[in-house]
C-alpha positions in Angstrom: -6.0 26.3 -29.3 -4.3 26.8 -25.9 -2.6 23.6 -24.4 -3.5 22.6 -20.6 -0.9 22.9 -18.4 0.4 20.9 -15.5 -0.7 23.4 -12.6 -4.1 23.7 -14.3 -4.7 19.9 -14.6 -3.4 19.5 -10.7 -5.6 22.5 -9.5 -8.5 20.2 -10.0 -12.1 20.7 -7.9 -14.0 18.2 -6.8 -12.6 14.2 -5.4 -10.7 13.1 -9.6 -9.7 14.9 -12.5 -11.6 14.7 -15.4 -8.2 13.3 -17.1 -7.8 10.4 -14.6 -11.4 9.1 -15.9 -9.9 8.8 -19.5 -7.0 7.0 -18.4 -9.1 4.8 -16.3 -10.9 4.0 -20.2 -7.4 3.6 -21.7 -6.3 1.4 -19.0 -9.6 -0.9 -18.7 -9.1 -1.7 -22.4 -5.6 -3.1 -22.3 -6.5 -4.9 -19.4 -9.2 -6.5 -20.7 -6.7 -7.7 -23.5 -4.1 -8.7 -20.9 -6.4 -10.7 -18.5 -8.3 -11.9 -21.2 -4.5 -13.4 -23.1 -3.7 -14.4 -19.2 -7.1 -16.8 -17.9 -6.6 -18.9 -21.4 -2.6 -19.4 -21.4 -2.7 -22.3 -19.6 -6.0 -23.8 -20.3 -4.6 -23.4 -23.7 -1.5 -24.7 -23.3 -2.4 -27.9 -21.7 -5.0 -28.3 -24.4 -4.3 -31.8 -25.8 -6.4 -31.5 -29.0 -6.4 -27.9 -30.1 -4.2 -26.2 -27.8 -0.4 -26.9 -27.2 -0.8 -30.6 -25.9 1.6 -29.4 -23.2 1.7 -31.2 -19.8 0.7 -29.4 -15.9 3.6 -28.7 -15.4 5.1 -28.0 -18.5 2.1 -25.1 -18.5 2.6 -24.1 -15.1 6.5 -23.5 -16.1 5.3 -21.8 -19.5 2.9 -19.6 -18.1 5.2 -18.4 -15.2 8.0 -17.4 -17.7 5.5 -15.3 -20.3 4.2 -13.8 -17.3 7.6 -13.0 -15.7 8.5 -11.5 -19.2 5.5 -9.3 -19.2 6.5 -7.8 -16.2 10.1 -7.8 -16.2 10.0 -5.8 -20.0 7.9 -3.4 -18.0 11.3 -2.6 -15.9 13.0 -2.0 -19.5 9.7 0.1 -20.6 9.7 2.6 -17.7 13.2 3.3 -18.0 13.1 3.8 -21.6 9.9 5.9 -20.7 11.7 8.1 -18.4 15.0 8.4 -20.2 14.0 8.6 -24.4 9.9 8.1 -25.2 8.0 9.7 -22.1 4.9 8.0 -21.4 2.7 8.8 -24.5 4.4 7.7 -27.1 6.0 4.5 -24.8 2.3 4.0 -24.7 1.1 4.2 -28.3 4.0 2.0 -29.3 3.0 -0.9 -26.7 -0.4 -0.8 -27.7 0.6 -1.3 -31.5 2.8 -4.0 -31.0 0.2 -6.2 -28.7 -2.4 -5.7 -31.6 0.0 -7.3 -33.8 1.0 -9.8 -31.4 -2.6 -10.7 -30.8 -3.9 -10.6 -34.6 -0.6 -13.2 -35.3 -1.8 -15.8 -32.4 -5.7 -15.5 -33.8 -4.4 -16.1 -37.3 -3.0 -19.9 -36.4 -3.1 -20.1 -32.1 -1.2 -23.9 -32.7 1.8 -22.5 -35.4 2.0 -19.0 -34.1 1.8 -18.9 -30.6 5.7 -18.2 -29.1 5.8 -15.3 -31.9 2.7 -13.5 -31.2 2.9 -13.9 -26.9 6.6 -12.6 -27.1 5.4 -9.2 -29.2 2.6 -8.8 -26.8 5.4 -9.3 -24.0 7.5 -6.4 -25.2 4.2 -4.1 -26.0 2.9 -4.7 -22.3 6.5 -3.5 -21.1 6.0 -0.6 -23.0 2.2 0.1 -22.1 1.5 -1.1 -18.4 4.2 0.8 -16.6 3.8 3.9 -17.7 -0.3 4.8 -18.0 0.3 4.2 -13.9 2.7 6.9 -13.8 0.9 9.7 -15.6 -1.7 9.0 -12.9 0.2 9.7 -10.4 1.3 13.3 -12.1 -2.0 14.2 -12.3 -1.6 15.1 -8.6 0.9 17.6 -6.7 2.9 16.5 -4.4 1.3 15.4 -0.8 -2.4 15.6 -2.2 -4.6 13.3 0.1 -6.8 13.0 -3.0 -4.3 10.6 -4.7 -4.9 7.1 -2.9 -8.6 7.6 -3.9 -7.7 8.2 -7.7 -5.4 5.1 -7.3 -8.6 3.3 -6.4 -10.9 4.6 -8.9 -8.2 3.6 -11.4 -8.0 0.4 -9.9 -11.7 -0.5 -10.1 -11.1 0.1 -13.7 -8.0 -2.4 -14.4 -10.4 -4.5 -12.9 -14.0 -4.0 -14.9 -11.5 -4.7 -17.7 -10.4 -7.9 -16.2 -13.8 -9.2 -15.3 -14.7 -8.8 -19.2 -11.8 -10.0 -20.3 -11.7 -13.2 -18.0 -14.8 -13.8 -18.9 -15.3 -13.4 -22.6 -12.0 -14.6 -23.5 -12.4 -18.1 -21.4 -16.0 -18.1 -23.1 -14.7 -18.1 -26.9 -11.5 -20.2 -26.3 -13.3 -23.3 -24.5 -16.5 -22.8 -26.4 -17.5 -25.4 -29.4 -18.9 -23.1 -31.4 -15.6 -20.0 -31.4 -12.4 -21.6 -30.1 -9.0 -19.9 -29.5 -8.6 -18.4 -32.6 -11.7 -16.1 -31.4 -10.0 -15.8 -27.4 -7.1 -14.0 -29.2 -9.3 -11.8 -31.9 -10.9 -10.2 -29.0 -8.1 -9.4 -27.1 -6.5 -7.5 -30.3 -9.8 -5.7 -30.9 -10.0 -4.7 -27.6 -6.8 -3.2 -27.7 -7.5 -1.1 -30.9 -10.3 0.5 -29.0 -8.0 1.5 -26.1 -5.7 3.0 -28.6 -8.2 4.7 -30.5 -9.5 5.9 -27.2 -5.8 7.4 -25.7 -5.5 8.9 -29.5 -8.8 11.4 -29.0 -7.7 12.0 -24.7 -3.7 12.3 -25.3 -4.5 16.5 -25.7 -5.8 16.6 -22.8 -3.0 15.7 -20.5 -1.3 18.6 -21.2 2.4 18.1 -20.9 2.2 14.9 -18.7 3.9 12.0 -20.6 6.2 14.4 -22.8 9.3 13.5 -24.3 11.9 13.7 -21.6 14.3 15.2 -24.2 12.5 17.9 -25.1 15.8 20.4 -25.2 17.6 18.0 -27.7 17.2 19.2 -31.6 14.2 17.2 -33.2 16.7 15.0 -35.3 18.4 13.9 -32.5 15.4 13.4 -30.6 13.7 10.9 -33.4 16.7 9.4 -33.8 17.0 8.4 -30.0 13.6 7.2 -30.2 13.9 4.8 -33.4 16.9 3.4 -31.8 14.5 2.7 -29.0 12.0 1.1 -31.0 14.6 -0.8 -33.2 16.1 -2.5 -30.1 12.6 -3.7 -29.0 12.0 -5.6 -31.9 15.7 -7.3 -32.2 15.0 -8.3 -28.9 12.1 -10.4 -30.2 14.2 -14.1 -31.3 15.7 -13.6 -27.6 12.7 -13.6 -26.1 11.3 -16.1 -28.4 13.9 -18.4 -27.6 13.6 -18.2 -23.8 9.6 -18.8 -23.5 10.4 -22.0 -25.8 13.0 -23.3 -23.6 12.3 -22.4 -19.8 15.8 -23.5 -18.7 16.7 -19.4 -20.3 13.6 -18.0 -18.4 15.9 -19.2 -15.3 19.6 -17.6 -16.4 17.2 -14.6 -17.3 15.5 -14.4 -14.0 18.9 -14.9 -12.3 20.7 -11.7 -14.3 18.0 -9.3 -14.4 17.6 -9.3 -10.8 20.5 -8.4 -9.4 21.2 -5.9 -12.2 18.1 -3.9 -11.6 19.3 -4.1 -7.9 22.5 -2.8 -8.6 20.7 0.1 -10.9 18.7 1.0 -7.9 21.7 1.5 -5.6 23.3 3.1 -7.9 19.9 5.6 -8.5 19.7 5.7 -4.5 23.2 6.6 -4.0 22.9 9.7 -6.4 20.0 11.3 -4.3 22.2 14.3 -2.5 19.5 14.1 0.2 19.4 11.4 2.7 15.4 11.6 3.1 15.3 10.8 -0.2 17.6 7.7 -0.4 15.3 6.4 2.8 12.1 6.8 0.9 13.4 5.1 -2.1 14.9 2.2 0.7 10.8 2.0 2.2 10.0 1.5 -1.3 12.3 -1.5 -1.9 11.1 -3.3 0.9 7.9 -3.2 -0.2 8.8 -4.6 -3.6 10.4 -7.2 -1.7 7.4 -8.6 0.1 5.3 -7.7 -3.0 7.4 -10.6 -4.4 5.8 -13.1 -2.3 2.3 -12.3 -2.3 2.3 -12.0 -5.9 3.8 -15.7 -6.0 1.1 -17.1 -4.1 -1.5 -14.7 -5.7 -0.8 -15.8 -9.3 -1.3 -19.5 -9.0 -5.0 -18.1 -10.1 -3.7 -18.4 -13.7 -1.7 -21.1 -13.5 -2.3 -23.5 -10.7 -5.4 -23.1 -10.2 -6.6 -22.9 -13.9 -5.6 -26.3 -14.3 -7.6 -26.9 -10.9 -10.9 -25.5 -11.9 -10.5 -27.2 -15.5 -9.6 -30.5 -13.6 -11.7 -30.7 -10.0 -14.3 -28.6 -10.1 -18.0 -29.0 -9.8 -20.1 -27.0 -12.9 -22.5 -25.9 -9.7 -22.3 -22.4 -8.4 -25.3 -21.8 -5.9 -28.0 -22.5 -8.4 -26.0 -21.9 -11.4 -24.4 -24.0 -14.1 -21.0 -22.2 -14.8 -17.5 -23.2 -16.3 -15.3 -23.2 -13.2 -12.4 -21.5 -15.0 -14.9 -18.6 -16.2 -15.3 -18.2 -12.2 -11.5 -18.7 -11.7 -11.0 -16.0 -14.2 -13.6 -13.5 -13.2 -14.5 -14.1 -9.3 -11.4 -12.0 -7.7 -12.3 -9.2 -10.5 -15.6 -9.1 -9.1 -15.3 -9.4 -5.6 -12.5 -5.5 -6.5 -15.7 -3.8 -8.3 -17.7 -4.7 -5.3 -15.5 -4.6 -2.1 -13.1 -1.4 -3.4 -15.3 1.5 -2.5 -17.1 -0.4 0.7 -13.1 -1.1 2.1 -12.3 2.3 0.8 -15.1 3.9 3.1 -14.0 1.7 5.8 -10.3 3.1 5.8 -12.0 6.6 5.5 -14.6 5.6 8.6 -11.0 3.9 10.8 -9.2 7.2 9.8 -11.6 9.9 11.3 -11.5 8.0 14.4 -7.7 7.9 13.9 -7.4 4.2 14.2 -6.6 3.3 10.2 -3.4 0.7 10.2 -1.3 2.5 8.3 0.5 1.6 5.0 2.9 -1.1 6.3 0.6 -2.9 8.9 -2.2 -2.8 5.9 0.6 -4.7 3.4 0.3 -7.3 6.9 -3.1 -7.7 6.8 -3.0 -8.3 3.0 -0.5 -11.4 3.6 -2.9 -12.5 6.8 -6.3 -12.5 4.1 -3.8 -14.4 1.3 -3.3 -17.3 4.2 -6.6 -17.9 5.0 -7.7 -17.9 1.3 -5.3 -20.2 0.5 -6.2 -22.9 4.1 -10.0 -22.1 2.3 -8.6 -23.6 -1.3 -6.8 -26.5 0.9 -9.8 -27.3 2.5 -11.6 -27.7 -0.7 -10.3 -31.5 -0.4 -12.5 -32.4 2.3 -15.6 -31.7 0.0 -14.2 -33.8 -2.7 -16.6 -36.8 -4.2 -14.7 -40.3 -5.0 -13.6 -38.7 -8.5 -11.7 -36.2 -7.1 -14.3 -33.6 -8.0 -14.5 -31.0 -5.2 -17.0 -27.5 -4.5 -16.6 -24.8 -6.6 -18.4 -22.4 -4.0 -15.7 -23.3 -1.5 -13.1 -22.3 -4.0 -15.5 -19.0 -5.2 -15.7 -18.2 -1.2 -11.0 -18.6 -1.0 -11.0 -15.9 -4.1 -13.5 -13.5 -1.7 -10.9 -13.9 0.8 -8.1 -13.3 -1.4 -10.1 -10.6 -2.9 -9.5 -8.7 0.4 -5.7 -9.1 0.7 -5.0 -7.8 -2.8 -7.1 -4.6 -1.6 -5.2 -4.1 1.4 -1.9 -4.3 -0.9 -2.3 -3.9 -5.0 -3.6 -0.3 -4.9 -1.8 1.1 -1.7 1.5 -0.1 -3.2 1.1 1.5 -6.9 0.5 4.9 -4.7 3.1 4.3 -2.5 5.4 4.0 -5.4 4.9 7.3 -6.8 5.0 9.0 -3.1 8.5 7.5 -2.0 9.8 8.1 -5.4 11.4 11.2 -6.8 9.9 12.5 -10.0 13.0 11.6 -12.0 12.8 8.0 -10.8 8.9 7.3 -11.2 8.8 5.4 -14.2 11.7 3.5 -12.9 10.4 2.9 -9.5 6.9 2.2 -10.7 8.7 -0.3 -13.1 10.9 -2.0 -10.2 7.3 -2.4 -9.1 6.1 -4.6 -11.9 9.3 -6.2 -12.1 8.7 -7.5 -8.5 5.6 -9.2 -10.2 7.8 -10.5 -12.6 9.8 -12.4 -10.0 6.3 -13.1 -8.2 5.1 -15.0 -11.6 8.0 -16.2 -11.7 7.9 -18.1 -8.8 4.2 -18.6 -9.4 5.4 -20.9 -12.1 7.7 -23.2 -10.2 5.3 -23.5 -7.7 2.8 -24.2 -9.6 4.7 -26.8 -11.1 5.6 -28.2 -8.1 2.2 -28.8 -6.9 1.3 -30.5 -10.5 1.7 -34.7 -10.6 4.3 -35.8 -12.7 2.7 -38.2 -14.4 0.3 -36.7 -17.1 -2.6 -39.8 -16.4 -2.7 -39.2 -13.0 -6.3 -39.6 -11.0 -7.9 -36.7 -10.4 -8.1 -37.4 -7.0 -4.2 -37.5 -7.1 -4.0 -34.3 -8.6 -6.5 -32.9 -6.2 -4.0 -34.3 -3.2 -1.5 -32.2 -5.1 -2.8 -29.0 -5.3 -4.3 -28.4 -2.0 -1.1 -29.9 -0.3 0.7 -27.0 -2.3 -2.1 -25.0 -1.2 -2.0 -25.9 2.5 2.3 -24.9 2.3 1.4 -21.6 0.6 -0.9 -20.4 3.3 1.8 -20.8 6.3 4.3 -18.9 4.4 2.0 -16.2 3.8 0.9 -16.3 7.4 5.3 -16.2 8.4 5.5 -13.3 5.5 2.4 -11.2 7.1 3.7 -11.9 10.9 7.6 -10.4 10.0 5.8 -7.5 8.3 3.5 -5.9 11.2 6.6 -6.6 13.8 8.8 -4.4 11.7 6.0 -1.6 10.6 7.9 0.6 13.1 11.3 -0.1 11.3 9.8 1.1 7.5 7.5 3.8 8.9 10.6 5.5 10.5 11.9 5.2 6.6 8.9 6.2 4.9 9.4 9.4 7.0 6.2 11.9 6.4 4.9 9.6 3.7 1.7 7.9 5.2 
């Protein structure tokens, strides 16, 4: 049998591939394990009886360094993609060792926890960087059809969350399952996605190759155990610094500026200046993605402990857990709103008045301001208790809902546009690292916002959060401002990228 090559996959008719559909599968999978793992960290880690018995803010801090650890092994994963694995086996490897990290935590969620989130840690690095990238090769160069496929792909990251959130919140707070259950899900999950990229991998044709495809097959496998080998001896590390989040900081602090310095040193060997600008476009839009995903990710920190805390049970006429809707609102709200904001862009652009790429990052900070004024304001509805609407906090994710569309899906194209094809994985995993220093923060300001004093009121803790709340939304109003004034600026970088 014949193998499919590159120029016949990217000589596609019609609006998608047939190939992006099966990574859209692959992709909604492990992120209904990741999302699912994410909406009950710190519900279960500030679980008194049968989670962690950790405090607010002890979970905020927690759940902002496994997070920033997830993102920043994706850096480490992309690289290794584009240097040693390429992305299918990168991928096959990170999906085994979440299963196992999963399957560990289900076995005893109390004694195994720190072991089983730091192997899913290193198989996300390994997974979620790189099923982004063969995306983007399934288009040539300058194909106006790619920002669409990016948003078809994206509505499936999200149909994945939406489960995810939702059953894995469902089983972990319920009576009848537990966490035990949350975690069993999330590994079986993932085996389907596997299973799933096993039966499509022919079908990419060479995309996702081994990079060292000239070197003799011993030399190959051996570069690839060594690859493989390292992940794992990284695991006590890693173990180590979720336990103690005074390492997470040291961490955070080197792995920075080193991946900085890597970038330079990447830009500066690009002979052509148009190039090095792109790649310069790029990093300021990993910049600002910093902050929005700061503010954005108190959703699993922050306010997890809100809804679980504050919240009316009451949505319109239904009786719902509020972390279920903190969990599963914004996913909705993609499914929905994606295609109608897509057709929008599309209506804007034949009249030629569609912002373009920079001023739409704007507008995504402008939406993440009023969403989070809407979640401050949730403190004039409060009752005596402290117990405040949960359809004024549903309506803030809508809002926010609409700034991570104007920015989330635009900036994983935009990645693979400004990037030359030797730097994609790494660009696409300076990308995700950007969310790593975006949880990251999440964390300590989610911690920030929590009482120190673990028997707080409620109505305390409610003054807590929405002040935190309130703070969040003027900076992303300052961040959105700076960006539209200086579109011009990164345009005139960007060059003929739109």
């Amino acid at each position: 049998m014949s193998t499919i090559t590159l120029e016949e996959i990217q000589n596609f008719k019609g609006k998608y591939p047939k190939q992006l559909w099966y990574l859209f599968l692959v992709e909604m999978w492990e992120r209904f394990c990741f999302y699912g793992m994410r909406g009950v960290l710190t519900i279960f880690m500030a679980d008194q009886l049968l989670g962690l018995a950790l405090s607010d803010k002890e979970a905020n801090l927690k759940y902002g360094a496994i997070q920033a650890f997830v993102y920043a092994f994706t850096f480490i994963g992309g690289i290794f993609a584009d240097k040693i694995l390429g992305f299918k086996k990168s991928l096959v490897f990170g999906a085994a060792v979440m299963i196992v990290g999963n399957l560990i935590i289900a076995f005893s969620p109390q004694e195994f926890f720190y072991l089983g989130i730091t192997l899913s840690i290193i198989g996300t690095g390994f997974f979620k960087p790189n099923i982004s990238s063969m995306v983007g090769d399934l288009y040539k160069e300058g194909d106006p059809r790619r920002d669409a496929g990016f948003g078809l792909f994206y509505s499936g990251i999200n149909i994945g969350a939406l489960l995810g959130g939702f059953l894995c919140v469902y089983l972990g707070e319920s009576p009848d399952y537990g966490w035990s259950y949350a975690f069993l899900a999330a590994a079986v999950v993932m085996v389907i996605g596997l299973v799933t990229f096993l039966i499509i991998k022919k079908s990419l044709g060479p995309i996702g190759d081994s990079p060292l495809a000239k070197l003799t097959p011993a030399k190959r496998t051996f570069n690839e155990i060594a690859v493989y080998v390292g992940s794992l001896i990284s695991i006590p590390l890693i173990f180590v610094m979720i336990k103690n989040t005074d390492y997470t900081d040291y961490f955070m602090y080197a792995i920075g500026p080193l991946a900085i310095l890597y970038f330079l040193y990447e830009t500066y060997k690009e002979k052509e200046v148009k190039a090095q600008k792109k790649l310069l476009a790029a990093f300021v839009f990993i910049v600002f993605s910093i902050i929005f995903w700061a503010f954005f990710e108190q959703s699993g920190g922050s306010l997890a402990l809100f809804a679980k805390n504050n919240l009316h049970h009451a949505l319109l006429f239904f009786d719902i857990n509020p972390n279920i809707v903190n969990n599963t609102s914004n996913s909705l709200f993609v499914i929905i709103f994606s295609p109608i904001l897509g057709l929008i862009w599309l209506a804007m652009a034949k009249k030629k008045i569609e912002p373009n790429t920079v001023i739409k990052f704007g507008i995504g900070f402008l939406f993440l301001a009023a969403a989070f004024y809407v979640f401050y304001y949730t403190r004039f509805f409060a009752n005596a208790e402290g117990i405040t609407s949960l359809n004024l906090f549903t309506f803030a994710y809508l809002i926010i809902t609409f700034g991570e569309l104007c920015l989330s899906p635009i900036g994983l194209s935009i990645m693979t546009k400004l990037s030359p094809k030797r730097l994609s994985g790494m660009m696409m995993g300076m990308w995700f690292l950007a969310s790593a220093y975006g949880q990251y923060a999440a964390g300590l300001l989610g911690a920030g916002m929590s009482s120190p004093d673990e028997k707080a009121s409620l109505v305390t803790k409610l003054q807590g959060y929405t002040e935190g709340y309130y703070q969040l939304a003027i900076y992303a109003l300052i961040a959105g401002a700076v960006l539209i004034v200086v579109s011009p600026l990164i345009r005139k970088l960007m060059q003929e990228v739109k």
